[in-house]
C-alpha positions as CSV (number, residue, x, y, z in Angstrom):
1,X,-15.6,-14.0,13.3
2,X,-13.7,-16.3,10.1
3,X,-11.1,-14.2,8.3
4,X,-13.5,-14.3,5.2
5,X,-16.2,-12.5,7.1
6,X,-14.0,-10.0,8.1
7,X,-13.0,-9.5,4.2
8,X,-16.6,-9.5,3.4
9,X,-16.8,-6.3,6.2
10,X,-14.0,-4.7,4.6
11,X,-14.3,-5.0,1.1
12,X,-18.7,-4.2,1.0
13,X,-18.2,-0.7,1.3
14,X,-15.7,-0.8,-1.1
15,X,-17.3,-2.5,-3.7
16,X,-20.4,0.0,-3.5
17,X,-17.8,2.7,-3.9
18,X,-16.8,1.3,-7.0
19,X,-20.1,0.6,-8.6
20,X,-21.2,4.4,-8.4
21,X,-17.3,5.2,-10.1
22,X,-16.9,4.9,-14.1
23,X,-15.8,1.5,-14.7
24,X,-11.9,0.8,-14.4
25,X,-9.8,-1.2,-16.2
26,X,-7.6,-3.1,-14.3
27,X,-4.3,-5.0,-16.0
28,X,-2.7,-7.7,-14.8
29,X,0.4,-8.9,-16.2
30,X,0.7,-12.2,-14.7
31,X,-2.7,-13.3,-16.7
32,X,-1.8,-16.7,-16.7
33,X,-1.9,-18.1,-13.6
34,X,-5.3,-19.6,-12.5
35,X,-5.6,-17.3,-9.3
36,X,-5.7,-14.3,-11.4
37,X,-8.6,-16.0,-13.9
38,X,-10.4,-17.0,-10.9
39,X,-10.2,-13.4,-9.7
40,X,-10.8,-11.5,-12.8
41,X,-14.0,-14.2,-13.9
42,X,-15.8,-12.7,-10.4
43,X,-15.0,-9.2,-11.3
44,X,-16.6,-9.5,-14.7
45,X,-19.5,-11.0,-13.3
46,X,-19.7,-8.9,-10.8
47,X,-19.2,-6.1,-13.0
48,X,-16.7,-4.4,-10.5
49,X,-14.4,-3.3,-13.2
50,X,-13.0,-4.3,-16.9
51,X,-9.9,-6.8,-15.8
52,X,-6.9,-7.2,-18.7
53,X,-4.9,-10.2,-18.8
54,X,-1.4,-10.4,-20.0
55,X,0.0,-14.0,-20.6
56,X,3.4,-15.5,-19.9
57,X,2.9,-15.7,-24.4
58,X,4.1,-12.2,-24.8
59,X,2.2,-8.8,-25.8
60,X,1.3,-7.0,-29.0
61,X,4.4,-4.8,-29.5
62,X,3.2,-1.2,-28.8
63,X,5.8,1.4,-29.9
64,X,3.9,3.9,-27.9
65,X,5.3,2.3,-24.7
66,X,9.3,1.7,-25.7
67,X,8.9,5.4,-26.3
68,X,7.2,6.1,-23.7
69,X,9.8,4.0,-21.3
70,X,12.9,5.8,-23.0
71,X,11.8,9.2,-22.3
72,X,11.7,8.3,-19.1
73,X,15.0,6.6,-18.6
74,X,17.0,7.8,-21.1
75,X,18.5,10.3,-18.6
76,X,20.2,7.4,-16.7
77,X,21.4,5.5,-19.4
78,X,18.6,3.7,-21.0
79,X,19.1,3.3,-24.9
80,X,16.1,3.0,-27.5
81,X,16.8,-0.8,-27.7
82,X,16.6,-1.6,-24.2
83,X,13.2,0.5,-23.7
84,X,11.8,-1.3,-26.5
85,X,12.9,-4.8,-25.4
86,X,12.1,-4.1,-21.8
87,X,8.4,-2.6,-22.5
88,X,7.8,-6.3,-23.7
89,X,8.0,-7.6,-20.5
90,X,4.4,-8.1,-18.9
91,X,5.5,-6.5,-15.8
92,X,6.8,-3.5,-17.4
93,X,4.0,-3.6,-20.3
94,X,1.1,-3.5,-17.5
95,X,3.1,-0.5,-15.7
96,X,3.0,1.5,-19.3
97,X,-0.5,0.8,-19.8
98,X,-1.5,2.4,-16.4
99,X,1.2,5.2,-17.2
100,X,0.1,5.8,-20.8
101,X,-3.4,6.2,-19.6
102,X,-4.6,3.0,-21.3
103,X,-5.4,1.8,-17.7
104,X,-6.4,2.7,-14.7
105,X,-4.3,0.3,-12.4
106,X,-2.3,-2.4,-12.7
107,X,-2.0,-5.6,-10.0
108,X,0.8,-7.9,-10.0
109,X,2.7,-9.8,-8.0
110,X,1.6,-13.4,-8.1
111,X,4.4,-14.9,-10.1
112,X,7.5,-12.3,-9.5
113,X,8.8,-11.2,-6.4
114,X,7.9,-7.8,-5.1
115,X,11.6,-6.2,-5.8
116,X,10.7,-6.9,-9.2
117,X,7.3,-6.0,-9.2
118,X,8.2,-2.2,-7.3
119,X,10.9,-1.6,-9.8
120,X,8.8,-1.9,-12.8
121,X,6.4,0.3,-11.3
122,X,8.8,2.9,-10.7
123,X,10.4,3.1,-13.4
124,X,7.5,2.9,-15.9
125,X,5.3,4.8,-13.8
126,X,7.3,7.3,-11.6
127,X,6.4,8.7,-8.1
128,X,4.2,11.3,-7.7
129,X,5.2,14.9,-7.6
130,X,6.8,16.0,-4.9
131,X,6.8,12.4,-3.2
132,X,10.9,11.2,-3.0
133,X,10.0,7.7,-0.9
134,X,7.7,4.9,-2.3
135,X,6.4,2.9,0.1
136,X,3.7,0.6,1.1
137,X,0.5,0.2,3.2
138,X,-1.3,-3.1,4.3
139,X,-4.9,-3.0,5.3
140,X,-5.4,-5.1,8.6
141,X,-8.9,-5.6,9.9
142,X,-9.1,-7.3,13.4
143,X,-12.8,-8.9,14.9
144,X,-12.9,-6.1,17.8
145,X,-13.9,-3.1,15.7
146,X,-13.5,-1.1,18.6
147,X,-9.8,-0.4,17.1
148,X,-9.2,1.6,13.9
149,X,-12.5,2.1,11.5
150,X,-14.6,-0.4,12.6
151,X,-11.8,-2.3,13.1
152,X,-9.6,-1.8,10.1
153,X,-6.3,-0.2,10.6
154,X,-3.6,1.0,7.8
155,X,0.4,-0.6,8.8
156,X,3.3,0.9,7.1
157,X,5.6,0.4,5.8
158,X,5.4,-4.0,5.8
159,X,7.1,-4.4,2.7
160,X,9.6,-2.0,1.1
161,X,11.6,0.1,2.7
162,X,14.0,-2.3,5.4
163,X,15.1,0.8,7.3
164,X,13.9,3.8,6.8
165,X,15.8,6.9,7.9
166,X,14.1,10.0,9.6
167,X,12.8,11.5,6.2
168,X,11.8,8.3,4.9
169,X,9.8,7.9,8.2
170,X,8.2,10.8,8.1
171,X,7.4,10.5,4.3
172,X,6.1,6.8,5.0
173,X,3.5,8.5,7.8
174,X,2.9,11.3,5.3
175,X,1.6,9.1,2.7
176,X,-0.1,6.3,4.9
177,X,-2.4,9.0,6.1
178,X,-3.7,10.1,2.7
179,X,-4.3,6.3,2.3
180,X,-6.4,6.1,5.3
181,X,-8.4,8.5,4.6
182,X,-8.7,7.9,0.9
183,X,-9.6,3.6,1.4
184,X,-11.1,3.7,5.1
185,X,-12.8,7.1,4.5
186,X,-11.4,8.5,8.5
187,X,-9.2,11.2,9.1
188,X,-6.1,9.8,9.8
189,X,-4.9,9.4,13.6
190,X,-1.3,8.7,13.1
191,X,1.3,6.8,15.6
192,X,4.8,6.5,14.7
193,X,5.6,3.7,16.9
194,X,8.4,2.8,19.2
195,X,9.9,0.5,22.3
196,X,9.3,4.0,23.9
197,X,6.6,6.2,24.8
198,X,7.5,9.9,25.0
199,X,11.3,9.4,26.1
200,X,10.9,6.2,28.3
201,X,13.6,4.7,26.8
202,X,16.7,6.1,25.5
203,X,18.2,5.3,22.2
204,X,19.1,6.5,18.5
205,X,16.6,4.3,17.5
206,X,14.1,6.4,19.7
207,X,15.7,9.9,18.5
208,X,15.0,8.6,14.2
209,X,10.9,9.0,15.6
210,X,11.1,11.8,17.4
211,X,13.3,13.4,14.7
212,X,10.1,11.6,12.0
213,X,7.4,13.5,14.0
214,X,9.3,16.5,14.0
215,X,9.5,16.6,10.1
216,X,5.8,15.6,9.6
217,X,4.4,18.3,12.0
218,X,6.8,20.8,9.8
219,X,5.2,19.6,6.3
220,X,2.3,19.1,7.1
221,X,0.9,20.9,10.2
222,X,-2.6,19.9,9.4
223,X,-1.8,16.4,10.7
224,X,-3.1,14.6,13.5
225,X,0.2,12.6,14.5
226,X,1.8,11.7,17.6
227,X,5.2,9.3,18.7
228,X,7.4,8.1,20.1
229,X,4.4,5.7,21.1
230,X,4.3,2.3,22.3
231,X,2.0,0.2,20.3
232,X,-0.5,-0.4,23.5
233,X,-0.2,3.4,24.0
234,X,-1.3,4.4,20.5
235,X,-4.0,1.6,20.6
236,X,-5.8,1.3,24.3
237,X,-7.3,4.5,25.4
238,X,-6.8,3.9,29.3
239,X,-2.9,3.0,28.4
240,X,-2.4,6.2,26.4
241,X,-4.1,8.4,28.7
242,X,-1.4,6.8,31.4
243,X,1.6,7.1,29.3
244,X,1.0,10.1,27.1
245,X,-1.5,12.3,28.7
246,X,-3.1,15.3,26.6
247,X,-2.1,13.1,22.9
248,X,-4.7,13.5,20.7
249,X,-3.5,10.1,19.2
250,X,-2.8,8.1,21.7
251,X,-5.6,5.3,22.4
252,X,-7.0,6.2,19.4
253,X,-4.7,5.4,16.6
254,X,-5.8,4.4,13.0
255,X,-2.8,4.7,11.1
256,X,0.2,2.7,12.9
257,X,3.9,3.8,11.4
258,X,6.8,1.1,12.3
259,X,10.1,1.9,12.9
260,X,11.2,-0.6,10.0
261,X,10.5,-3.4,7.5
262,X,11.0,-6.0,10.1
263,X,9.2,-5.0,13.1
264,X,6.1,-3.7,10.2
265,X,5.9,-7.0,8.6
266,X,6.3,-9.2,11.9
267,X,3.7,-7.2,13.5
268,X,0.9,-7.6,10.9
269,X,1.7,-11.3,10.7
270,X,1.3,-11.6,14.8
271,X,-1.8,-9.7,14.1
272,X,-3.3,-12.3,11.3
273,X,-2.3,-15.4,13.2
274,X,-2.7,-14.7,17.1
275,X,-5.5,-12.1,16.9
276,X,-7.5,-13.9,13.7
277,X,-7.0,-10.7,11.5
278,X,-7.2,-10.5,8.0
279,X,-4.6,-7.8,6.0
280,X,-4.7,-6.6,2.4
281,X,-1.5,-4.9,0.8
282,X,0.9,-4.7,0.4
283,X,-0.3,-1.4,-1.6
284,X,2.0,1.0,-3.2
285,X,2.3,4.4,-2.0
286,X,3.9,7.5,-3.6
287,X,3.7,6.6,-7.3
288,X,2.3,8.6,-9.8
289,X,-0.6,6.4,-10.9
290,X,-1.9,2.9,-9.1
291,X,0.2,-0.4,-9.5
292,X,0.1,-3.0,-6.9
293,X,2.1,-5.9,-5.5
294,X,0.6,-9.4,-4.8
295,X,2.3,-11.8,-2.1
296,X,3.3,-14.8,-4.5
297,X,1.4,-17.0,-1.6
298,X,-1.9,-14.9,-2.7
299,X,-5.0,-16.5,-3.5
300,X,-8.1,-15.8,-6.0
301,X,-9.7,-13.7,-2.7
302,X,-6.7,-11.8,-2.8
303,X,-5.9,-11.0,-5.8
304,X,-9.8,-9.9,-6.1
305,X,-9.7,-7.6,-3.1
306,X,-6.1,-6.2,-4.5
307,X,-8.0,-5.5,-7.3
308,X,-10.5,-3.6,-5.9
309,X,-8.3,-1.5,-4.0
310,X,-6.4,-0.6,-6.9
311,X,-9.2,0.4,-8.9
312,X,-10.2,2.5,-5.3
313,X,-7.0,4.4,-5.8
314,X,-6.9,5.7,-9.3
């Protein structure tokens, strides 16, 4: 099966979601670029959603949002001046919009690189209550749909935190299970992931998951999470049944956790290439409302199905 059918699997449940929602409005502050006119034409004829544009020409000033940005940093520093002239930005204008409540999401990404794109999300927008970690979550849909739901699986975290201490971990796994069950409608079967499968190997790097599960099972008991695992252990049911008997997880893992950034963002790309997978994501986890980061490689498909995501989430 091409990559674009598997999209077309993913994303067709998705879209029917959406129409029975309220319409969204969607901003995109990189509204210039032809990948995101491409993508937001198809969502207007589609009606999917109501897509907003901002161009490299600048925004209406909006007082509202300087404000709106000073209030929130004024604690660490941030004077009236530099609110007001940092709300102008289009990355920072699209994140007040969402946080003002004069959108529902915002998606970019295309143009700017993700540091910049996370940190005008957070500081426009905030993390959620309670949340200390933002982090993110690909989407990866593989042809055998034997594995995950139907075949799609949720990978964290690929793209923001490079490595993540215990906590962080167990946050990370925390929050990529309310994902899974919020965009592939499953209960989430979590695997924190390791070289080591219930103390094969010995190692701090082993002792950070162990230390990860411990902290999840604590905070949220309700949980259905499992590790150290081995990625074939978490995925193959014969495997897991050899290396983890009585898991509950193993062999039949939906939600994979990595140990860090690189082995996360290596694995999903072995996944697209060698296994002809398709992945969407990055998506932000742990902020108070929806904004979303867009690979500066993306195309018009992309930045569609980031779209639809987004408006998914709010």
């Amino acid at each position: 099966m091409a990559n674009s059918e598997l999209a077309v699997r993913f994303l067709s449940g998705h879209i029917e979601s959406l129409r029975k929602l309220p319409k969204r409005r969607i901003v995109f502050p990189e509204g210039d670029d032809p990948r995101i006119q491409q993508a937001a034409a198809r969502l207007i004829d589609e009606r999917l959603m109501e897509p907003v544009l901002i161009g490299k020409s600048g925004v209406t000033p909006d007082a509202r949002y300087g404000r709106l940005l000073h209030e929130r940093r004024r604690a660490k520093g941030m004077t009236e001046i530099e609110a007001r002239q940092l709300s102008m930005k289009p990355l920072y204008f699209a994140s007040l919009m969402v946080s003002a409540g004069d959108a529902h999401g915002s998606v970019g990404g295309a143009a700017n690189t993700t540091a910049e794109t996370v940190r005008a999300a957070i500081l426009s927008i905030g993390v959620a209550p309670k949340v200390k970690t933002v982090s993110s979550v690909m989407f990866v849909i593989v042809p055998d749909g034997n594995f995950g739901k139907d075949g799609a699986l949720a990978f964290a975290d690929c793209a923001i935190l490079i490595d993540p201490c215990a906590t962080e971990l167990a946050e990370i796994a925390m929050a990529t299970a309310e994902s899974t069950r919020r965009i592939l409608n499953v209960e989430p079967s979590v695997a924190l992931l390791s070289f080591s499968t219930k103390g094969s190997g010995k190692h701090p790097f082993v002792d950070k998951i162990v230390e990860a599960v411990r902290i999840v099972r604590e905070r949220a008991p309700e949980l259905n999470v499992d590790g150290e695992l081995q990625a074939d252990a978490a995925l193959m049911a014969s495997v897991g049944a050899g290396k983890a008997p009585g898991s509950t997880v193993a062999g039949h893992a939906n939600t994979l956790i990595f140990p860090d950034l690189a082995s996360g963002n290596i694995g999903y790309k072995l996944v697209e290439r060698l296994a002809g997978g398709v992945a969407f994501g990055p998506f932000l986890q742990g902020l108070a409302k929806p904004a979303n980061d867009l690979s500066r490689g993306c195309s018009a498909d992309d930045v569609y199905g980031a779209a639809i995501i987004t408006a998914l989430q709010a």
